[in-house]
N, CA, C and O atoms as a MOPAC input file, in Angstrom:
PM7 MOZYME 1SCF
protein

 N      0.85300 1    -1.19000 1     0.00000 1
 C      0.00000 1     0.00000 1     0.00000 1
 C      0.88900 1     1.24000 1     0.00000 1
 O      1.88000 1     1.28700 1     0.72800 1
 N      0.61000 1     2.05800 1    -0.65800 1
 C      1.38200 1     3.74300 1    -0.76800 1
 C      1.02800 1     4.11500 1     0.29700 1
 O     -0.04400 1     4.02000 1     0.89400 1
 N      2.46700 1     4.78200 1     0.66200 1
 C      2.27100 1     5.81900 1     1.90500 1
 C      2.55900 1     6.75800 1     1.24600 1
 O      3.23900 1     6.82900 1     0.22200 1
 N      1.69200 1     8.03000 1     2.21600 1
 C      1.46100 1     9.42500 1     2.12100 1
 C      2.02200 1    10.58100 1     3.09400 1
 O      1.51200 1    10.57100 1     4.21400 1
 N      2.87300 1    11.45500 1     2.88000 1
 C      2.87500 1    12.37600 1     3.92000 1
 C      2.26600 1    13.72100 1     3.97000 1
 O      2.40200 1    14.49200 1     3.02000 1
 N      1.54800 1    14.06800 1     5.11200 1
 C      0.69000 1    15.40300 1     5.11100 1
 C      1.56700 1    16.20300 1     5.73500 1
 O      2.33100 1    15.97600 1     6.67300 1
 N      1.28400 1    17.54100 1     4.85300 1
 C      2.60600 1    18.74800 1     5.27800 1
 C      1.52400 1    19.83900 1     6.20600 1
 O      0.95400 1    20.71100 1     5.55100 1
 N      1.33000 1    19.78600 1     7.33200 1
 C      0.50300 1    20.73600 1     8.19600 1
 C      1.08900 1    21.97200 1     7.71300 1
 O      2.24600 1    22.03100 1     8.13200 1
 N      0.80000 1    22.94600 1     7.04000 1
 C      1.22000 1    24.35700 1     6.92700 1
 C      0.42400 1    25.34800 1     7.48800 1
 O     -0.79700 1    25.42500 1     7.35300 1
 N      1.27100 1    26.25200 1     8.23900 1
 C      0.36100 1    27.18200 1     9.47500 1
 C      0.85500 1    28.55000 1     9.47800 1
 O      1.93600 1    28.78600 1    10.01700 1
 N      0.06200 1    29.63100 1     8.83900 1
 C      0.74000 1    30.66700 1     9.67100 1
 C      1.18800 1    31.09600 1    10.99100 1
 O      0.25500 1    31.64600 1    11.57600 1
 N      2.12500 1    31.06300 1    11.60000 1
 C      2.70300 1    31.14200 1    12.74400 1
 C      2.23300 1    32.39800 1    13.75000 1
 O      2.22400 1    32.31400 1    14.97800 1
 N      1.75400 1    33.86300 1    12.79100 1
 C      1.29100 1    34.43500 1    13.35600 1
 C      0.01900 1    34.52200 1    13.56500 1
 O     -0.51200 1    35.37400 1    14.27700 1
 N     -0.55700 1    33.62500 1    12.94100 1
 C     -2.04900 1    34.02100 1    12.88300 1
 C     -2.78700 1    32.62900 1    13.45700 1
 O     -3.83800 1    32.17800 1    13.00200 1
 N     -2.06400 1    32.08400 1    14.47900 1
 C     -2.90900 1    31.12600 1    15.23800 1
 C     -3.24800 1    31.85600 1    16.65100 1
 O     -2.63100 1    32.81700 1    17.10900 1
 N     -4.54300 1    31.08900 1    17.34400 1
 C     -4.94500 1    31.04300 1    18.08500 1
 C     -4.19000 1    31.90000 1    19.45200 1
 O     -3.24100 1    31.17600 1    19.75400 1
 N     -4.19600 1    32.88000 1    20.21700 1
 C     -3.39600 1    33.07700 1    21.22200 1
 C     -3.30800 1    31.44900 1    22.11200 1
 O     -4.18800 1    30.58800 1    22.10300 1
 N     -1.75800 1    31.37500 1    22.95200 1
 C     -1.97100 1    30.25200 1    23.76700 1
 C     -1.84300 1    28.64700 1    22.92200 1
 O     -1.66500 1    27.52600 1    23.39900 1
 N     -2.00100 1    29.05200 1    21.64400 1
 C     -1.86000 1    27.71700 1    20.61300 1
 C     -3.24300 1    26.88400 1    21.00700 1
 O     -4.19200 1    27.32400 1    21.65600 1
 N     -3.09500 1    25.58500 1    20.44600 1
 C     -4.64400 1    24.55700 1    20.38200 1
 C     -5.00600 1    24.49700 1    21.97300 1
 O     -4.28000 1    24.52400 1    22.96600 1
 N     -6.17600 1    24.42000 1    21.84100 1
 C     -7.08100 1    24.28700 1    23.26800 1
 C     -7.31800 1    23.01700 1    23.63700 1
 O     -7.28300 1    22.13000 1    22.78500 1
 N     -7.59600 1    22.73600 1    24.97100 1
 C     -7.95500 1    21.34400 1    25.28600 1
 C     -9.19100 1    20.57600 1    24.35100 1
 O     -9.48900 1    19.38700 1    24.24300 1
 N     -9.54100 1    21.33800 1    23.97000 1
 C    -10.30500 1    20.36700 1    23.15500 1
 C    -10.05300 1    20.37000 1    22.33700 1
 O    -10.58200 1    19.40700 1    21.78300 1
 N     -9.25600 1    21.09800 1    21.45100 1
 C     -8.90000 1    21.10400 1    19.64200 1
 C     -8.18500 1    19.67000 1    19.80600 1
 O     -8.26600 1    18.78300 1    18.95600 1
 N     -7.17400 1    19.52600 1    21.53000 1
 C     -6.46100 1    18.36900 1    21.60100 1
 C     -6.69000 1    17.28700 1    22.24100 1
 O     -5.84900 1    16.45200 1    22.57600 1
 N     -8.09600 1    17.25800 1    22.47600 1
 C     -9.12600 1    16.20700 1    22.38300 1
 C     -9.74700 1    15.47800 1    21.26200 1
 O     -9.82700 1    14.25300 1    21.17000 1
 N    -10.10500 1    16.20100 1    20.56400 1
 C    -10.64400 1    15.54600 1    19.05500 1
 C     -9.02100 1    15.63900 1    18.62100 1
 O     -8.81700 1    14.51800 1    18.15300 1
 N     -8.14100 1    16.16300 1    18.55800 1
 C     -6.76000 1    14.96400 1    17.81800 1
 C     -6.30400 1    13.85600 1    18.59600 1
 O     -5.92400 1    12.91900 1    17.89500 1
 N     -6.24700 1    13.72400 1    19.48600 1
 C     -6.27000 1    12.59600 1    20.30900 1
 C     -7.42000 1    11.65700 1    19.59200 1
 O     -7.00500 1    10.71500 1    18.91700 1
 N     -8.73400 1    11.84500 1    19.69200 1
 C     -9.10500 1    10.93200 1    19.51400 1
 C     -9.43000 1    10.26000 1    17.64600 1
 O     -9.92300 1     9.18600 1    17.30300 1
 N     -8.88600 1    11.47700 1    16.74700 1
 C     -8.60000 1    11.08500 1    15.45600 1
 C     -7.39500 1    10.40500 1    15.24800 1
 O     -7.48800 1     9.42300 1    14.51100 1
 N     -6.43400 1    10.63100 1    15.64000 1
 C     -5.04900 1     9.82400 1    16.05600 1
 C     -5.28700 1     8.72200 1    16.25300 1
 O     -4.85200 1     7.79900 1    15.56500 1
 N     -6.35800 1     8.54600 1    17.67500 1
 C     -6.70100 1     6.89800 1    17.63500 1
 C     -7.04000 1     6.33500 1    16.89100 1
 O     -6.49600 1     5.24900 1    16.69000 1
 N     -8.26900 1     6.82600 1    15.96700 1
 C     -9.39800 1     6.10200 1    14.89000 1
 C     -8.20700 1     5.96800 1    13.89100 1
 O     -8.56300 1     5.21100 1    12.98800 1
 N     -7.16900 1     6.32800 1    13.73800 1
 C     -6.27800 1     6.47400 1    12.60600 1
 C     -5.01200 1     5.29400 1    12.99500 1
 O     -4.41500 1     4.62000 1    12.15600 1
 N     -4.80200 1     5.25400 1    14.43600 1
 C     -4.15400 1     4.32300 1    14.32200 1
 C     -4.25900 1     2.82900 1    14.34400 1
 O     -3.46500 1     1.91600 1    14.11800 1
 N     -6.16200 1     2.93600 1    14.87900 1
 C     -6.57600 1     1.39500 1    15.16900 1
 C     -7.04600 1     1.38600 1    13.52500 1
 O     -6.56000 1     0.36800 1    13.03100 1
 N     -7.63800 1     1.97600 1    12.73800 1
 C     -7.29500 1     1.52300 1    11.46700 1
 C     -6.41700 1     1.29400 1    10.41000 1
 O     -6.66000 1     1.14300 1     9.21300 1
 N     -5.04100 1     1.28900 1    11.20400 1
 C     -3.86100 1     0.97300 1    10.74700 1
 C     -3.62500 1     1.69400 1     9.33300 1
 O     -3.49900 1     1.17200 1     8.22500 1
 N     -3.60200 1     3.16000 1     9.72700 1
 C     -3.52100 1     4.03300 1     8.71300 1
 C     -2.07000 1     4.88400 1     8.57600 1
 O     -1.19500 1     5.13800 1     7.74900 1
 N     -2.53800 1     5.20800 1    10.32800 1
 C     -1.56400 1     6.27600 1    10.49400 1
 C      0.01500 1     5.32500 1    11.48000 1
 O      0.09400 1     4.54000 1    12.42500 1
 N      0.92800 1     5.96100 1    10.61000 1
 C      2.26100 1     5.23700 1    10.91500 1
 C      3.29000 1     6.37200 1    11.99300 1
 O      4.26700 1     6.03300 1    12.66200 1
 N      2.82300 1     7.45000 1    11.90300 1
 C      3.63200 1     8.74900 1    12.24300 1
 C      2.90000 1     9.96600 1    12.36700 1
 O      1.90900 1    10.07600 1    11.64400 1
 N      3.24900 1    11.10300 1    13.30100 1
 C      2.09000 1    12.19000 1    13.27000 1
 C      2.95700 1    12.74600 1    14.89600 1
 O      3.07400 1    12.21800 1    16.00300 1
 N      3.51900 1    14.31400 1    14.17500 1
 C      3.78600 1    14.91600 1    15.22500 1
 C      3.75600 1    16.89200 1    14.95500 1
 O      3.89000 1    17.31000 1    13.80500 1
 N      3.61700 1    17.65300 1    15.85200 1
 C      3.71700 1    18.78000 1    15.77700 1
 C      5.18700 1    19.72300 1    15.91800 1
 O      5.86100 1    19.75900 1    16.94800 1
 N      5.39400 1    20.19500 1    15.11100 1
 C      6.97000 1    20.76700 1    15.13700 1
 C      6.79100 1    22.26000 1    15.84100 1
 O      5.83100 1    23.03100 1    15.84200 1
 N      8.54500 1    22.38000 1    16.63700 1
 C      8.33600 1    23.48300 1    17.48300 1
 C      8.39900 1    24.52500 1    16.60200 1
 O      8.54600 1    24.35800 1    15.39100 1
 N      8.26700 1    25.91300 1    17.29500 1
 C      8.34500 1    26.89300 1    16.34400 1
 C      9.57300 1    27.48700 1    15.64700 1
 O     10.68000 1    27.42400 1    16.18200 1
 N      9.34500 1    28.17400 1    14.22800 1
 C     10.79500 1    28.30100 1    13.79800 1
 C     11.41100 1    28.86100 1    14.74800 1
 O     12.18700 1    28.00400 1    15.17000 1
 N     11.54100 1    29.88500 1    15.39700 1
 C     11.77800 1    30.61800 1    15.97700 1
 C     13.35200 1    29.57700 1    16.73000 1
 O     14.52300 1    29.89500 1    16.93800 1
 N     12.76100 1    28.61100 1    16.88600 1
 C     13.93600 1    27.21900 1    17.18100 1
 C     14.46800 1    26.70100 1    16.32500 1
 O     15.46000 1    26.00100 1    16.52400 1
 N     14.13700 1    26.83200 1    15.55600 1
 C     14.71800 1    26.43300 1    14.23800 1
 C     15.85500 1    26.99600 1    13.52500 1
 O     16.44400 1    28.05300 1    13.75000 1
 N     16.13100 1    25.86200 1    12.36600 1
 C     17.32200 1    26.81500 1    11.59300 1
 C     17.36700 1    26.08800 1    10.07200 1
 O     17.11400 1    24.89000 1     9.94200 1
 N     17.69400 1    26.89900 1     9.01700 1
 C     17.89900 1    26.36400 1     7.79100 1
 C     18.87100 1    26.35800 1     7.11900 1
 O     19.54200 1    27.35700 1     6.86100 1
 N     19.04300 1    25.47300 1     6.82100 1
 C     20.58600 1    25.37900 1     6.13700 1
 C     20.37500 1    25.15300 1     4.52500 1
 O     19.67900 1    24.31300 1     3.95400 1
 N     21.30200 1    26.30000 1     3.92700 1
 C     21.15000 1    26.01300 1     2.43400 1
 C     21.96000 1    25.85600 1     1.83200 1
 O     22.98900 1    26.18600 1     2.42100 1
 N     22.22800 1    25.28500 1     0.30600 1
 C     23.47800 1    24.86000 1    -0.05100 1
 C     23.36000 1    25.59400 1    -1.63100 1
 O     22.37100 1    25.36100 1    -2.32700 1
 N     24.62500 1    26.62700 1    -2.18000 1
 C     24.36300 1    27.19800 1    -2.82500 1
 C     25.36100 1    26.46300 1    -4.40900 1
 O     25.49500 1    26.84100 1    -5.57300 1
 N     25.76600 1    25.51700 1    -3.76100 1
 C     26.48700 1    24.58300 1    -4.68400 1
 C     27.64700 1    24.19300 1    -4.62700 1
 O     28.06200 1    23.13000 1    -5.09000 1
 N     28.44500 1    25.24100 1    -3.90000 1
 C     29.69700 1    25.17700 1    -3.21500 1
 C     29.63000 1    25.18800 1    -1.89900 1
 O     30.20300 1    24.22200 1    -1.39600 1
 N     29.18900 1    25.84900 1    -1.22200 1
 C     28.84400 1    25.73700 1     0.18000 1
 C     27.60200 1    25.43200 1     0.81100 1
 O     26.57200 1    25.30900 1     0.14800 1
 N     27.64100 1    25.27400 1     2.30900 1
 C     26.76800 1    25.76200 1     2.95900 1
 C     26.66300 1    26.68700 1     4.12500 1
 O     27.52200 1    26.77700 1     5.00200 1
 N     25.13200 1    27.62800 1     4.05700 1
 C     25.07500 1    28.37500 1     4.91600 1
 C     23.89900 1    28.13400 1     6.39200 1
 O     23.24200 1    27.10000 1     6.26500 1
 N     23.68600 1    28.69000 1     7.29800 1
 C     22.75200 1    28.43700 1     8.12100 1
 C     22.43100 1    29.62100 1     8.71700 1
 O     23.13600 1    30.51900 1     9.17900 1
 N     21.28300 1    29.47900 1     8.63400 1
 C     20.00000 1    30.55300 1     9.27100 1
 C     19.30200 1    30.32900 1     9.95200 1
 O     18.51400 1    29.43400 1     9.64800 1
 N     19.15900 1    31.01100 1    11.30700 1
 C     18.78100 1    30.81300 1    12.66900 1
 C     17.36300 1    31.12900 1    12.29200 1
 O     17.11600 1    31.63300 1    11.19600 1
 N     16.32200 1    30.81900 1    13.26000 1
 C     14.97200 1    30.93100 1    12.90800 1
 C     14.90000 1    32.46900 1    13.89700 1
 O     15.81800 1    32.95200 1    14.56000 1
 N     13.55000 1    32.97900 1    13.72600 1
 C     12.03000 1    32.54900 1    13.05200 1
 C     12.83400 1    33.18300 1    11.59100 1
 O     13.85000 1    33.81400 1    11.30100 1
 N     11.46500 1    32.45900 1    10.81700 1
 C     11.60100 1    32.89300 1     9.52800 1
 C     10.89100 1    33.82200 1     8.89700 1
 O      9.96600 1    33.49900 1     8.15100 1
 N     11.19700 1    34.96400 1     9.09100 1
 C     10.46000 1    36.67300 1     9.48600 1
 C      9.57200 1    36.30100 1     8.03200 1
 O      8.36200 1    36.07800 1     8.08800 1
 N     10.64300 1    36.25400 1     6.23200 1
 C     10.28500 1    36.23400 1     5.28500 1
 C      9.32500 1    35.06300 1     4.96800 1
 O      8.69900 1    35.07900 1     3.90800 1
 N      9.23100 1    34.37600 1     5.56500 1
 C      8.44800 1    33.05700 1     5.25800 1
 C      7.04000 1    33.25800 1     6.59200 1
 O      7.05100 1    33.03300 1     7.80300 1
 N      5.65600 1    33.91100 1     5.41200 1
 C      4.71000 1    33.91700 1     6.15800 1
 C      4.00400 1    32.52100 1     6.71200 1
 O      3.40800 1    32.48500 1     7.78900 1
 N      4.19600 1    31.01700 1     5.55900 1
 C      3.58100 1    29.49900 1     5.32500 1
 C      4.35700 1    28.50300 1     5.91100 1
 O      4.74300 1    27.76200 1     5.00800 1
 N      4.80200 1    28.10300 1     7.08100 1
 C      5.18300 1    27.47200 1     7.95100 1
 C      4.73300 1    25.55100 1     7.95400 1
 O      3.61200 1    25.08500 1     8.15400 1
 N      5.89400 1    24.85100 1     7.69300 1
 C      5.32600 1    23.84100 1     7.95000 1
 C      5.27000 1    23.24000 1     9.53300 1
 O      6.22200 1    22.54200 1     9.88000 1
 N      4.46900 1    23.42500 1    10.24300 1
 C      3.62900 1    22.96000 1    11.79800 1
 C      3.50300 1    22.09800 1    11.86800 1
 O      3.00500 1    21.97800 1    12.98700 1
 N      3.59800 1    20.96300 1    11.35800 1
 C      3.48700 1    19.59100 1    11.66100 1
 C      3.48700 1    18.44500 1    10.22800 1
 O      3.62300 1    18.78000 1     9.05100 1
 N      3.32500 1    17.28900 1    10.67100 1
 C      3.10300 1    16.32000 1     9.51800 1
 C      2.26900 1    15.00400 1    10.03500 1
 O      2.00800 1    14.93900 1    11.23700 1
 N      1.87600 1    14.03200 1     9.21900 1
 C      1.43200 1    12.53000 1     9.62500 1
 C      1.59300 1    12.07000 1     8.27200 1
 O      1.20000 1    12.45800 1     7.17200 1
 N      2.63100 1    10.67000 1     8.90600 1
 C      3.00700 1     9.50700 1     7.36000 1
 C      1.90100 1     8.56400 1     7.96200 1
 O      1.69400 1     7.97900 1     9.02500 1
 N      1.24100 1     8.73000 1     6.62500 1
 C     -0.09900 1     7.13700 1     6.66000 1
 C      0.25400 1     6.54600 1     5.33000 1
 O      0.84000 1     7.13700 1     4.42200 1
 N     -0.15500 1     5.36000 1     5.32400 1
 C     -0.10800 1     4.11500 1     4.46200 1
 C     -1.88900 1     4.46600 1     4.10700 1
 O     -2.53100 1     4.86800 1     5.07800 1
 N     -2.39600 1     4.36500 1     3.21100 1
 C     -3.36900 1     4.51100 1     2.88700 1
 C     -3.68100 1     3.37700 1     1.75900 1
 O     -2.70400 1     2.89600 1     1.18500 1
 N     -5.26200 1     2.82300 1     1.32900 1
 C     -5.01900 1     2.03000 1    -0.16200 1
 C     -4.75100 1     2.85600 1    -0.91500 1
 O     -3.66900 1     2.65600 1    -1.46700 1
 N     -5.32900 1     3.85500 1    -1.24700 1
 C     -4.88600 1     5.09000 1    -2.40800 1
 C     -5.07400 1     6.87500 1    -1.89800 1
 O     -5.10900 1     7.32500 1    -0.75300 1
 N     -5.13800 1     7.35900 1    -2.76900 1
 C     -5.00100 1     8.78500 1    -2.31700 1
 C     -6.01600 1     9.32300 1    -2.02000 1
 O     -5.91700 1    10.35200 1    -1.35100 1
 N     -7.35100 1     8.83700 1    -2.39900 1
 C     -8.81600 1     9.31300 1    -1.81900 1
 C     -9.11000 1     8.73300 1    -0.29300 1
 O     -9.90600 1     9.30800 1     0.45000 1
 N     -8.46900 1     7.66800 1     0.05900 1
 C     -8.17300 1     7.37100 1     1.46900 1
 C     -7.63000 1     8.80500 1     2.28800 1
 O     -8.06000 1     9.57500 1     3.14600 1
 N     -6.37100 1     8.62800 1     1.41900 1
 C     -5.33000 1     9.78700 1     1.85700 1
 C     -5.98800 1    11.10400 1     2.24500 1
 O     -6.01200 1    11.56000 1     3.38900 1
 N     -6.67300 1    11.82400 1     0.84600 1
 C     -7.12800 1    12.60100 1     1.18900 1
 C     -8.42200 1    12.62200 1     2.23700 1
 O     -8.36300 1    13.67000 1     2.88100 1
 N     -9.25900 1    12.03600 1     2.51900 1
 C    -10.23700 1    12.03500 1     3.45700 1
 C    -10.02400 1    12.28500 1     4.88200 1
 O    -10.58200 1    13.00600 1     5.70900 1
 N     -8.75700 1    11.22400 1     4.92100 1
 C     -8.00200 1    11.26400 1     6.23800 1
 C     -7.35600 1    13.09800 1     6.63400 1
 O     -6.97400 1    13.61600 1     7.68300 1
 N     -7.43400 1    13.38600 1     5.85200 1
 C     -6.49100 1    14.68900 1     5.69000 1
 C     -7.68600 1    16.03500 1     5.80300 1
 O     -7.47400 1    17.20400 1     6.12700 1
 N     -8.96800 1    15.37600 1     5.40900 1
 C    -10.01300 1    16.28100 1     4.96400 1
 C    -10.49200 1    16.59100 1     6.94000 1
 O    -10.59400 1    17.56000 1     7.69300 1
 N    -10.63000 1    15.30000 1     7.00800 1
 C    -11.12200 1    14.74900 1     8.74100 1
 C     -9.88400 1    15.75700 1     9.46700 1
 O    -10.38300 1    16.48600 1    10.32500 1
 N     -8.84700 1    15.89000 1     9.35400 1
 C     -7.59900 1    16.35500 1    10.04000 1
 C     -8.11400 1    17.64700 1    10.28800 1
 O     -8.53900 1    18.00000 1    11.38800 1
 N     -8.07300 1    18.54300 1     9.01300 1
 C     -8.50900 1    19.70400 1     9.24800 1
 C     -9.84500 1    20.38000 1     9.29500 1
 O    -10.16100 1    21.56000 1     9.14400 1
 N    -10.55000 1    19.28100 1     9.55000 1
 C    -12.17100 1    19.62600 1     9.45700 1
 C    -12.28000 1    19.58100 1    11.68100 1
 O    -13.23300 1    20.16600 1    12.19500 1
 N    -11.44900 1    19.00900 1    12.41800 1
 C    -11.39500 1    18.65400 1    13.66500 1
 C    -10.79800 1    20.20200 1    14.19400 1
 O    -10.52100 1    20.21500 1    15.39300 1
 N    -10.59400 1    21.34400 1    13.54000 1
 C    -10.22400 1    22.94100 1    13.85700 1
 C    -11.09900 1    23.32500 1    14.06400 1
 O    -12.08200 1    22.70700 1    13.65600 1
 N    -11.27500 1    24.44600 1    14.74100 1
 C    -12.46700 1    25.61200 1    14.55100 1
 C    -12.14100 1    26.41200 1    13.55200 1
 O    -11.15500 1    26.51300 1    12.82100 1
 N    -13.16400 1    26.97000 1    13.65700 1
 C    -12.88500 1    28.61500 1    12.90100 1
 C    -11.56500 1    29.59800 1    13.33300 1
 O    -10.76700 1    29.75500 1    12.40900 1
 N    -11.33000 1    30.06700 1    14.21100 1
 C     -9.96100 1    30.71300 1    14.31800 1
 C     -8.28300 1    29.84200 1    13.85400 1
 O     -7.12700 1    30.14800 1    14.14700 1
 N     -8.65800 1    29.07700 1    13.30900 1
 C     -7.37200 1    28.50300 1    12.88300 1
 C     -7.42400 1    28.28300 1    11.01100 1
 O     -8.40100 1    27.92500 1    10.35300 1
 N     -5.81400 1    28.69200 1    10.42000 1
 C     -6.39300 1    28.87700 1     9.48100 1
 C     -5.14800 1    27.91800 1     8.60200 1
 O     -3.97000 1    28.26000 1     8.49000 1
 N     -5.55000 1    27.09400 1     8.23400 1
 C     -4.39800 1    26.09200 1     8.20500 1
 C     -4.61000 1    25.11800 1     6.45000 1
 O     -5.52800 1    25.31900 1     5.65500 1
 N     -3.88600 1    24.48100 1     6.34100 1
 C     -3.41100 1    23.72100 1     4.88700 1
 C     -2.65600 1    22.25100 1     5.24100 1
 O     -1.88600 1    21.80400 1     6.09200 1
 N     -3.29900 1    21.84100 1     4.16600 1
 C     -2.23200 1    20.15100 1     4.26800 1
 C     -1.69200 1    20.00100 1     2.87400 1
 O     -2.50200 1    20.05800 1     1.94900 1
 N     -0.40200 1    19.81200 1     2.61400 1
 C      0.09800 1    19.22500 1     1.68300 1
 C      0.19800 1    17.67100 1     1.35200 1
 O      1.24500 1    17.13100 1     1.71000 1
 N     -0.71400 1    16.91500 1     0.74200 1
 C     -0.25400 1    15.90500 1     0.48400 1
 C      0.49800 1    15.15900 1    -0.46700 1
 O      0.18600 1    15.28400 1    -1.65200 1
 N      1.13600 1    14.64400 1    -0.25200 1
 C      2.25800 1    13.77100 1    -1.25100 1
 C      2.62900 1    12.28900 1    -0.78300 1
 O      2.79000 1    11.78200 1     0.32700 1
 N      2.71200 1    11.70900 1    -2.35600 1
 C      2.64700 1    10.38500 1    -2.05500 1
 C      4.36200 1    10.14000 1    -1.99100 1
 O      5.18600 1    10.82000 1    -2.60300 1
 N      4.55400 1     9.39200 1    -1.40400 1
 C      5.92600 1     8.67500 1    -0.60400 1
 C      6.44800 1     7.73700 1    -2.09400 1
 O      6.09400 1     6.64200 1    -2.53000 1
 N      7.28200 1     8.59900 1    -2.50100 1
 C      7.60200 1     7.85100 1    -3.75500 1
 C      8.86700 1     6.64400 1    -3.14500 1
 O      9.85100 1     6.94800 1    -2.46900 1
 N      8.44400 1     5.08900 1    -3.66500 1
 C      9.39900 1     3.92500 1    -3.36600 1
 C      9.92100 1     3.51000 1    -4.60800 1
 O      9.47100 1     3.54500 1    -5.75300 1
 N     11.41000 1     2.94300 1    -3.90900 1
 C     11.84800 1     2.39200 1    -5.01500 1
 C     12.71300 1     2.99000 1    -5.62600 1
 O     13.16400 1     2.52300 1    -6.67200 1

């Protein structure tokens, strides 16, 4: 079965004061479960903020590194989950359910892509 990875993309400034609420992290808790007892989801975590972060780029001869936040970069990737899915309408549903479990003050994106093997 193809696995899939979802790219959580978040504006950093424009979430929630205080970040997710006990209940935003209640219903992921309990989609996490339904996802893992249907042996979907393989992986699924939230990344700290750039602000901790750093990027390193390589301009062909070298490399350089850049301390976070990333002032110029408004689209933040916030998290991910690798699922094995049968196909990509799996994929996507699972992904649809992900961000359908937000409220309204959160304003968020999933990238999906299939896990190329081989």
């Amino acid at each position: 079965m193809p696995r899939y990875l979802s790219l959580v993309r978040i504006d950093e400034t424009a979430g929630p004061a205080g970040g997710p609420s006990a209940e935003l992290m209640r219903r992921m808790g309990e989609l996490i479960e339904e996802m893992t007892k249907a042996g979907v989801l393989l992986d699924t975590a939230g990344l700290t903020p750039t602000a901790d972060g750093a990027r390193v780029d390589w301009d062909g001869e070298r490399t350089s590194v850049t301390d976070g936040p990333f002032t110029e970069t408004k689209e933040v990737v916030g998290g991910y989950a690798l699922m094995q899915c049968k196909d990509r309408a799996e994929a996507l549903e699972w992904t649809r359910r992900f961000l359908k479990i937000h409220g309204p003050e959160w304003r968020l994106a999933c990238e999906l892509r299939e896990i190329a093997e081989g």
